[in-house]
ROSE-468960 format. One record per residue (C-alpha): residue number from 1; x, y, z; residue in three letters. Coordinates in nm, 4 decimals, always signed. Example, Ala and Ser with C-alpha at 12.3 -4.5 7.8 and 13.67 -1.06 7.14 Angstrom:
2
  seq         X         Y         Z  type
    1   +1.2300   -0.4500   +0.7800   Ala
    2   +1.3670   -0.1060   +0.7140   Ser
END
This chain:
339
  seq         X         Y         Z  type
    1  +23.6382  +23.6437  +21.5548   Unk
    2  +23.3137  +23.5544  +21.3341   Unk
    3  +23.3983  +23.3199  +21.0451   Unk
    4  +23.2798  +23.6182  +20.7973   Unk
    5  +23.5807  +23.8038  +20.9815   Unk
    6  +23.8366  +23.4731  +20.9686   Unk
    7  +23.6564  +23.4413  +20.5828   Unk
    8  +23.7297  +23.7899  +20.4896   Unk
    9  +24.1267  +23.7866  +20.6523   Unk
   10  +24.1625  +23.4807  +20.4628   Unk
   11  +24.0360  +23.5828  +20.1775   Unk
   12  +24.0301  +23.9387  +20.1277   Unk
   13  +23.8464  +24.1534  +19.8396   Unk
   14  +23.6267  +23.8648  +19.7848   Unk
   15  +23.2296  +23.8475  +19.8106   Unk
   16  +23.1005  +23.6575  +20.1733   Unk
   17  +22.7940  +23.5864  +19.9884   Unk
   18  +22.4650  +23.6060  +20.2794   Unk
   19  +22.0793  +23.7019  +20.2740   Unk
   20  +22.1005  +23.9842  +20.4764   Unk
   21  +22.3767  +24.1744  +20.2005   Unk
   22  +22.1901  +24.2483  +19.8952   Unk
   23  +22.3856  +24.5256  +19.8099   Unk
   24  +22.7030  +24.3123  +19.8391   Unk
   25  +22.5528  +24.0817  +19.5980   Unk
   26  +22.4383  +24.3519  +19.3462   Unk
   27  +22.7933  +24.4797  +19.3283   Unk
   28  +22.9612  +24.1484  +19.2829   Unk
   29  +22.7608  +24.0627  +19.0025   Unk
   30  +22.7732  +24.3968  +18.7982   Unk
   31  +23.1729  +24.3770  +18.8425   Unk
   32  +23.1389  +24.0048  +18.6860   Unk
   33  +22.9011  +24.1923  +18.4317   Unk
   34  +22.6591  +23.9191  +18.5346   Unk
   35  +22.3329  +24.1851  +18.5412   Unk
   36  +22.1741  +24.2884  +18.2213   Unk
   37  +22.1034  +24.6427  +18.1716   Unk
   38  +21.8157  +24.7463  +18.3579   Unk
   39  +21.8508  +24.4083  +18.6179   Unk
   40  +21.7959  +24.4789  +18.9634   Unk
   41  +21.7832  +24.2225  +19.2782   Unk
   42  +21.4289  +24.2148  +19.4082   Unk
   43  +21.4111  +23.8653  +19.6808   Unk
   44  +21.7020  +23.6698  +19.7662   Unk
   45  +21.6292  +23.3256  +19.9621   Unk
   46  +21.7488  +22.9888  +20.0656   Unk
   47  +21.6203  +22.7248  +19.8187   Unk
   48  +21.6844  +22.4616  +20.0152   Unk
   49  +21.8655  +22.3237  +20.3339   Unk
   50  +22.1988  +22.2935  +20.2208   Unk
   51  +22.5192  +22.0781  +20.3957   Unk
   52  +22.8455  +22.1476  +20.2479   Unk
   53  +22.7915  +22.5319  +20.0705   Unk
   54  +22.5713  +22.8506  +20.1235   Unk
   55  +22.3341  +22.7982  +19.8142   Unk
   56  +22.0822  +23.1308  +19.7469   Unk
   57  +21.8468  +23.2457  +19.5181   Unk
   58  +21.8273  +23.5483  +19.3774   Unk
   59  +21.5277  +23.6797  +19.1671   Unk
   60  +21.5617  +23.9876  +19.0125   Unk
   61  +21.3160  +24.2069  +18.7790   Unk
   62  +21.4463  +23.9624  +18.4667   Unk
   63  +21.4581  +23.6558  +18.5663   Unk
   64  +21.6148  +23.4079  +18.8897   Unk
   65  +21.9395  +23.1951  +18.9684   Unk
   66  +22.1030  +23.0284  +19.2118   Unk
   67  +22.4678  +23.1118  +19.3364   Unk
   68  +22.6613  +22.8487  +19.5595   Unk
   69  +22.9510  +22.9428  +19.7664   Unk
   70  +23.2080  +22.7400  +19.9217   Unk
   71  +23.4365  +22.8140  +20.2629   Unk
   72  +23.6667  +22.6414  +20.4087   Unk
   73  +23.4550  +22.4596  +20.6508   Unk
   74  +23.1396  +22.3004  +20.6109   Unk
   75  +22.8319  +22.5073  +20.6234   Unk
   76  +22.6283  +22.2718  +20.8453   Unk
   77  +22.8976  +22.1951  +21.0675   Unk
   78  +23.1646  +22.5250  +21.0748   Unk
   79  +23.3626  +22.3465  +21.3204   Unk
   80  +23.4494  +22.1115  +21.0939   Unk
   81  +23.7433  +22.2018  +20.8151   Unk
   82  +23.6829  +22.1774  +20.4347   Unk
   83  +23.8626  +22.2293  +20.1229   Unk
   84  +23.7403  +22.5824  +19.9978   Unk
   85  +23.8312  +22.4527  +19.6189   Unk
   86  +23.5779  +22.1758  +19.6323   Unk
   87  +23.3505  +22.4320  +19.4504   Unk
   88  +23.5982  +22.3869  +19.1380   Unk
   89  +23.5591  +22.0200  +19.1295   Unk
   90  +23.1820  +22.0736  +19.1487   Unk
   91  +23.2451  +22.2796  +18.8267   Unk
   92  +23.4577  +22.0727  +18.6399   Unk
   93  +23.2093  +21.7830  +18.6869   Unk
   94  +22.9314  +21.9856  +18.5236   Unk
   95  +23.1833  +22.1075  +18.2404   Unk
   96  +23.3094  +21.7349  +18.1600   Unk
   97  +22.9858  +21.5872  +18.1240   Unk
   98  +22.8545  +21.8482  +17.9084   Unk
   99  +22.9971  +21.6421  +17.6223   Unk
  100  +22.6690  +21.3638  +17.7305   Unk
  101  +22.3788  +21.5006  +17.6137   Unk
  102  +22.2038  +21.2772  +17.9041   Unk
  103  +22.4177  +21.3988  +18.1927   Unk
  104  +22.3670  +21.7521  +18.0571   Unk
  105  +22.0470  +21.7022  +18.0457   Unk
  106  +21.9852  +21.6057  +18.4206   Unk
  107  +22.2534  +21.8951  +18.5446   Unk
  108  +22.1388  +22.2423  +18.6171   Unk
  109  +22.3099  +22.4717  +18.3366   Unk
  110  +22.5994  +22.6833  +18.5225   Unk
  111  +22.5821  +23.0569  +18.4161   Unk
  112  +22.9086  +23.1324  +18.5627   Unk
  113  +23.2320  +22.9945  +18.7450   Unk
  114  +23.4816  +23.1993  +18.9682   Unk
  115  +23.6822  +23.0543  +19.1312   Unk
  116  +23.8371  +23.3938  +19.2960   Unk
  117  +23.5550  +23.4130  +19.4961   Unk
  118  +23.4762  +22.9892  +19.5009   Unk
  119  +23.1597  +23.0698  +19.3262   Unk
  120  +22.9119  +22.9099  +19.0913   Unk
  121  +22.5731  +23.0543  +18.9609   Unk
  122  +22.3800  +22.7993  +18.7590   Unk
  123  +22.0364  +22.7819  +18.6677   Unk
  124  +21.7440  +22.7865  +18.8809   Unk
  125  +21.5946  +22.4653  +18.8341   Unk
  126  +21.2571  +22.6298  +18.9870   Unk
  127  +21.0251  +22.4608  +19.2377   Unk
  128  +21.2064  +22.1319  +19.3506   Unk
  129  +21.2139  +21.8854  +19.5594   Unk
  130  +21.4620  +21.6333  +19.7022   Unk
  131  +21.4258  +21.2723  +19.7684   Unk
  132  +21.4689  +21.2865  +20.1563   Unk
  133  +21.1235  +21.2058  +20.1944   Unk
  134  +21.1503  +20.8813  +20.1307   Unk
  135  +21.2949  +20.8366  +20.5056   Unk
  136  +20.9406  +20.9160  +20.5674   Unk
  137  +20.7704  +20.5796  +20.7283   Unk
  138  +20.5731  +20.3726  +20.4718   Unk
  139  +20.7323  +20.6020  +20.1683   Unk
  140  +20.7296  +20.3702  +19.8545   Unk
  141  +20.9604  +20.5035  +19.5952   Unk
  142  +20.7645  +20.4886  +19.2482   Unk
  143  +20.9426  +20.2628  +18.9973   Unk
  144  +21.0134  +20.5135  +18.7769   Unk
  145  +21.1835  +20.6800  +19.0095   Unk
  146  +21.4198  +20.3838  +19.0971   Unk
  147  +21.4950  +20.3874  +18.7058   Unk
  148  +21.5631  +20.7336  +18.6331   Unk
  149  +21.8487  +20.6854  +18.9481   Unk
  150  +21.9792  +20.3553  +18.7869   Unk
  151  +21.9947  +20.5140  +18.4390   Unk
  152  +22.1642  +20.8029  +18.5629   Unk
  153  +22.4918  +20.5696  +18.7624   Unk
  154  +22.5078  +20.3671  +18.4157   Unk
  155  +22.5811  +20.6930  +18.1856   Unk
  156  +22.7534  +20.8415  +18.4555   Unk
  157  +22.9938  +20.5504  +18.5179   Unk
  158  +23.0011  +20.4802  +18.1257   Unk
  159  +23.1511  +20.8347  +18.0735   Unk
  160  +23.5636  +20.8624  +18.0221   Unk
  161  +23.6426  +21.2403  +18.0865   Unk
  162  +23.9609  +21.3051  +17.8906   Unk
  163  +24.0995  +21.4113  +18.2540   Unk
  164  +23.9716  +21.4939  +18.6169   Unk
  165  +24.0731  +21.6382  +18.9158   Unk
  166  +24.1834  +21.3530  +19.1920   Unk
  167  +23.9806  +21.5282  +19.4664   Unk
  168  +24.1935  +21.4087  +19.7206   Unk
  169  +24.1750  +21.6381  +19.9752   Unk
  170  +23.7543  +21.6054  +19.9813   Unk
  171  +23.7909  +21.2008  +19.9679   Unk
  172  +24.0647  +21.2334  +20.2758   Unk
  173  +23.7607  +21.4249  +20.4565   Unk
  174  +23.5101  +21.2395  +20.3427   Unk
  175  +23.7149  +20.9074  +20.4641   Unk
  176  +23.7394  +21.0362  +20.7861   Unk
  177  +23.3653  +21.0573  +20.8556   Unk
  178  +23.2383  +20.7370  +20.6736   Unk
  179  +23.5269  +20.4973  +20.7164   Unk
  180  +23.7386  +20.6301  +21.0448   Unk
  181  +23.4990  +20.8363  +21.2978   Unk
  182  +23.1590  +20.5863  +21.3188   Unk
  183  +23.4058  +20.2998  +21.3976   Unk
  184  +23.6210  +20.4991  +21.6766   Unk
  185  +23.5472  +20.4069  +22.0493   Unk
  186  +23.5011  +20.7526  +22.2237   Unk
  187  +23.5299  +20.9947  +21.8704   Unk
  188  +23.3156  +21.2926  +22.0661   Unk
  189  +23.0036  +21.1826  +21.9532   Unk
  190  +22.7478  +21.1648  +22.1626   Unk
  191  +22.5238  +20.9162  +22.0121   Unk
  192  +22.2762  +20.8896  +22.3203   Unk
  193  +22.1985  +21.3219  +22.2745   Unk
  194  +22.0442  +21.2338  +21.9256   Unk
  195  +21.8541  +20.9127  +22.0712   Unk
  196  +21.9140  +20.7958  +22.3786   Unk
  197  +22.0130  +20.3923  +22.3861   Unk
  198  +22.2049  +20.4692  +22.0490   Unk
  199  +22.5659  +20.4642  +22.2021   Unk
  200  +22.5073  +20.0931  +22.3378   Unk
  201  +22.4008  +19.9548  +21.9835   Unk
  202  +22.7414  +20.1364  +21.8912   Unk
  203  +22.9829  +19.9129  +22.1103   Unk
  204  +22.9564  +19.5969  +21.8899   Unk
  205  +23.0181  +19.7720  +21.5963   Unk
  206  +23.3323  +19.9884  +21.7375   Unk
  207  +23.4701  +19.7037  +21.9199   Unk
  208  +23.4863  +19.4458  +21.6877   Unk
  209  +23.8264  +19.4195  +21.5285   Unk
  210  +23.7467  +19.2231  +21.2359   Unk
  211  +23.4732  +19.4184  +21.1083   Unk
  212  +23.6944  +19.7311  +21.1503   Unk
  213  +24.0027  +19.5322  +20.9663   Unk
  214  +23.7398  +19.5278  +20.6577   Unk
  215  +23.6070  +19.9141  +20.6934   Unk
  216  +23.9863  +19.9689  +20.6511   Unk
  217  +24.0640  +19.7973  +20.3989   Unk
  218  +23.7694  +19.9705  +20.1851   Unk
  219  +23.8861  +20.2920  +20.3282   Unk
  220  +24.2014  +20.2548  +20.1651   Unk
  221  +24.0416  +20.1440  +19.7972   Unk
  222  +23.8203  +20.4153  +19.8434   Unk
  223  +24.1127  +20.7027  +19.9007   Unk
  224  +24.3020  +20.5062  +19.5830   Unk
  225  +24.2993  +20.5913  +19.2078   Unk
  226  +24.0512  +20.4634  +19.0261   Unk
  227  +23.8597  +20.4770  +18.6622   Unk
  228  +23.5420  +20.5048  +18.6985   Unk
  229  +23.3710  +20.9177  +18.7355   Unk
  230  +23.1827  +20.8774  +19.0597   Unk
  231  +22.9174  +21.1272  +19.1825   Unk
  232  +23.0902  +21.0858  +19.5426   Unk
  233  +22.7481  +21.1381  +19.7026   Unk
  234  +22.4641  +20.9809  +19.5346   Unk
  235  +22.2235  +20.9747  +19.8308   Unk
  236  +21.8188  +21.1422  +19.8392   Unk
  237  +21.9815  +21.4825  +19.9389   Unk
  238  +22.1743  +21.5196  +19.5850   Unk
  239  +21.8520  +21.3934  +19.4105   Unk
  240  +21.5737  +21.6446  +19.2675   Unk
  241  +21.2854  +21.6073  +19.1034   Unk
  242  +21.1545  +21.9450  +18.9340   Unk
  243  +21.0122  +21.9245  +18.5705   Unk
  244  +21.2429  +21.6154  +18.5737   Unk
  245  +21.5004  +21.3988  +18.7504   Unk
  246  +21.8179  +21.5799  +18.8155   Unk
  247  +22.1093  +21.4954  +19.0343   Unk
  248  +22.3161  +21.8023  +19.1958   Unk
  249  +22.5831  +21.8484  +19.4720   Unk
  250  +22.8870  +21.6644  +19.2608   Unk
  251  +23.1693  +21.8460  +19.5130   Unk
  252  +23.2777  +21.5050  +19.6080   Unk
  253  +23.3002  +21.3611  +19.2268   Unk
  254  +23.6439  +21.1221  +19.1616   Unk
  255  +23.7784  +20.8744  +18.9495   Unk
  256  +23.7178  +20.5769  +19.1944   Unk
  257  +23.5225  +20.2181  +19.2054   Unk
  258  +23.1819  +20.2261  +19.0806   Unk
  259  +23.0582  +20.0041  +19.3596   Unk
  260  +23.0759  +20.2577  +19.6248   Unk
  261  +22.7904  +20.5209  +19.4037   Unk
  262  +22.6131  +20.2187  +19.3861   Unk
  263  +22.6755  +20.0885  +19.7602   Unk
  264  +22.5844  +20.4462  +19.9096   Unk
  265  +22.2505  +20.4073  +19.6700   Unk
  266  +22.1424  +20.0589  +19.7683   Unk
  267  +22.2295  +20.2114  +20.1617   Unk
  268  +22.0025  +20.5386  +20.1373   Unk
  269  +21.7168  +20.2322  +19.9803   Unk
  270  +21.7460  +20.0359  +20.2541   Unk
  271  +21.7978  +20.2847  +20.5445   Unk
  272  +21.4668  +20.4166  +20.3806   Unk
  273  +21.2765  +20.0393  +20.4021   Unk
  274  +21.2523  +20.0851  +20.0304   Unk
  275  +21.0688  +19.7460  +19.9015   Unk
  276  +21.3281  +19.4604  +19.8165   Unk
  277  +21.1968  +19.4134  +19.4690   Unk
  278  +21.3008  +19.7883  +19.3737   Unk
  279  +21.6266  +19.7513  +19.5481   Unk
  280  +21.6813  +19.4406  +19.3103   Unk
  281  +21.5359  +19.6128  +19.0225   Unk
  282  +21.7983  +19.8813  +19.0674   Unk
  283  +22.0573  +19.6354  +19.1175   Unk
  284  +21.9600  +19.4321  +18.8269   Unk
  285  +21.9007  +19.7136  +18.5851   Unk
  286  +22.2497  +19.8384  +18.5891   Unk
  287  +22.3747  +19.5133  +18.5645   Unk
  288  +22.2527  +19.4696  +18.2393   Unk
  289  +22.4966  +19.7489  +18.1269   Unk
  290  +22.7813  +19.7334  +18.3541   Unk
  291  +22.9477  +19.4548  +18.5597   Unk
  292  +22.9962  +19.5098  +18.9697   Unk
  293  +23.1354  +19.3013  +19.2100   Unk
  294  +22.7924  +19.2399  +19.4287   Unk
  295  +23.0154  +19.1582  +19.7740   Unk
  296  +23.1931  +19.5404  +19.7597   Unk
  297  +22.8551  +19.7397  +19.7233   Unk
  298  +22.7702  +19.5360  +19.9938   Unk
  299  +23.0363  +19.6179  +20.1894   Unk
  300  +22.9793  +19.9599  +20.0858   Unk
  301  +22.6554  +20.0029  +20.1887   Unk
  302  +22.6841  +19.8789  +20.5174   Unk
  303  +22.9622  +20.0919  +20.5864   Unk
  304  +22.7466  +20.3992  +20.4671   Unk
  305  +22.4587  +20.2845  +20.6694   Unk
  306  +22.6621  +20.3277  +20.9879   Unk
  307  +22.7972  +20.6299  +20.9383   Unk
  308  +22.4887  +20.7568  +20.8958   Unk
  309  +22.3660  +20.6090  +21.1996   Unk
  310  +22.6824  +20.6671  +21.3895   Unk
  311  +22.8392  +20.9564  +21.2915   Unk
  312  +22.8151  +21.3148  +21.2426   Unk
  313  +22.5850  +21.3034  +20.9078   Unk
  314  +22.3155  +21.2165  +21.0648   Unk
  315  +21.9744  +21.1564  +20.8395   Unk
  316  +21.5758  +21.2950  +20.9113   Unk
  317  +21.4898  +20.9470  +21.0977   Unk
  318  +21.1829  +20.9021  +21.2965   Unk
  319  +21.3376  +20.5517  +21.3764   Unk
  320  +21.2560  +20.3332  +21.6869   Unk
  321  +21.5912  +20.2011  +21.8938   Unk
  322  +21.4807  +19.8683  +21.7281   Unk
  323  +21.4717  +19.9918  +21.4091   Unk
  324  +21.8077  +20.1121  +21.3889   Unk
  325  +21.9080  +19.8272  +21.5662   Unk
  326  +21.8201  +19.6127  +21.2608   Unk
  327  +21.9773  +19.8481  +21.0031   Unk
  328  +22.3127  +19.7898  +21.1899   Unk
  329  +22.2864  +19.3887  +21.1899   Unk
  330  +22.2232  +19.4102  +20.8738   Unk
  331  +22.4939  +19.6306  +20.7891   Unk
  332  +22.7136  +19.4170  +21.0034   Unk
  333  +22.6461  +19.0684  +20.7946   Unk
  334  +22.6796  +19.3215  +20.4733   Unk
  335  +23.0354  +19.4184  +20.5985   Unk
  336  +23.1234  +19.0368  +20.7411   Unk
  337  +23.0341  +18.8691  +20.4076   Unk
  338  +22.7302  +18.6936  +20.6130   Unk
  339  +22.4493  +18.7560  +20.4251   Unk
END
């Protein structure tokens, strides 16, 4: 069975959004009495590589948008099992922080939510870009840049929505493939098909019982209640930069610790070689608004660093054995408390 066919059983009478069905589209959004009168579909595309959702844009005669989909699985990965209503936390993240004219104003504007259908159309944002590229050897992230991020975490982690959802059942999958899988001896990864040498630098990592004591521990704060409105994902792929800076992708959003947005930040920086005086700058800059505990974004960081070394999210690295070699001693004495 296809997983449009398993989609479909599961899920019957509701839109399996795709390229290739135009028509299907058309007729989903004159039911919603999305079209205006005279609007036809002329191109529909991909925007962008996406992970999680199918994200398209369609242009029509009038004007263009993009519509995001979730399933219950992961779009990259279909073997892998996701929460279909991930697409309504996504939604209520953009609703809450309407109420910031800053956050608004770095969120695309959503045109419509159903949640029938685990559907969102929002506003084209137009010709952008993410920040991936700064993987890209000898990339120097402007300062700006650096800034607009930091600003972003500070009104972001300053902002009290009345209420919001718990997200649990994302943060239980998300757990599993930042603070269980990396750290498993034989998880079904092959490390050595994406480079080959990578499964040895695993062993120290997955054997070291300490180290995996800690990454438990921070599992656990990570999966507990917390205060704080967390992106849940603030790495390159959920940054843009279009007519301005604008952070997307918010399915994993939760009331949690604000040093693990800011660990996975100062990770993606230093995965990237990003130079140390704009990691401190971002460090330092939100410290002069907000208090962290330096040791857990540490912590948090390294842990993010392996995963994306060692598990299934893997990043677009052109990285020597060496290389990554270093990123997971340093991620090691990050973890440890060492350095």
């Amino acid at each position: 069975m296809s997983y449009k066919q398993t989609f479909l059983r599961q899920f019957p009478n509701t839109l399996f959004a795709t390229l290739e069905d135009t028509a299907g589209l058309a007729q989903y959004l004159k039911n919603r009495s999305f079209l205006n009168k005279g609007e036809t579909i002329s191109n529909v595309t991909i925007p962008g590589a996406g992970n999680m959702n199918v994200v398209i844009r369609i242009e029509t005669n009038q004007r263009s948008f993009i519509l995001k989909q979730s399933r219950p699985w992961v779009e990259k990965y279909p073997s892998i099992e996701a929460p279909i209503d991930r697409i309504q936390t996504e939604a209520e993240y953009y609703a809450a922080t309407q109420s910031s004219a800053f956050l608004k104003s770095h969120s695309p504007e959503i045109l419509l939510f159903d949640i029938d259908s685990y559907i969102i159309i929002m506003e084209d944002l137009g010709t952008v870009e993410d920040f991936t590229k700064i993987y890209n050897v000898g990339y120097e992230l402007p300062e700006k840049d650096i800034i607009s991020l930091t600003k972003y975490l500070i009104e972001l982690h300053q902002f009290k929505p009345a209420t919001y959802p718990s997200n649990q059942d994302m943060r239980v999958l998300n757990h599993a493939h930042i603070f269980d899988i990396p750290f498993r001896a034989n998880n079904g990864i092959d490390l050595n098909e994406i480079q080959d040498g990578l499964s040895e630098l695993a062993t120290p990592i997955t054997t070291d019982s300490t180290l995996r004591s800690i990454v438990g521990s921070f599992g656990d704060r990570y999966l507990s209640a917390g205060s704080t409105l967390l992106h849940g994902d603030y790495y390159p792929g959920s940054w843009m930069q279009a007519d301005q800076f604008y952070v997307l992708d918010p399915e994993f959003s939760f009331l949690g610790p604000a040093e693990f947005d800011l660990g996975v930040c100062l990770a993606h920086l230093t995965i990237a070689d990003q130079k140390q005086e704009l990691v401190q700058l971002f460090l330092e800059s939100y410290k002069t608004k907000l208090s962290f505990d330096e040791q857990h974004i540490k912590t948090f960081a390294g842990i993010e660093i392996l995963r994306r070394l060692l598990g299934v999210a893997q990043l677009p690295l052109d990285y020597s054995l060496d290389h990554k070699k270093a990123l997971i001693e340093i991620s090691r004495s990050w973890i440890l408390g060492t350095a």
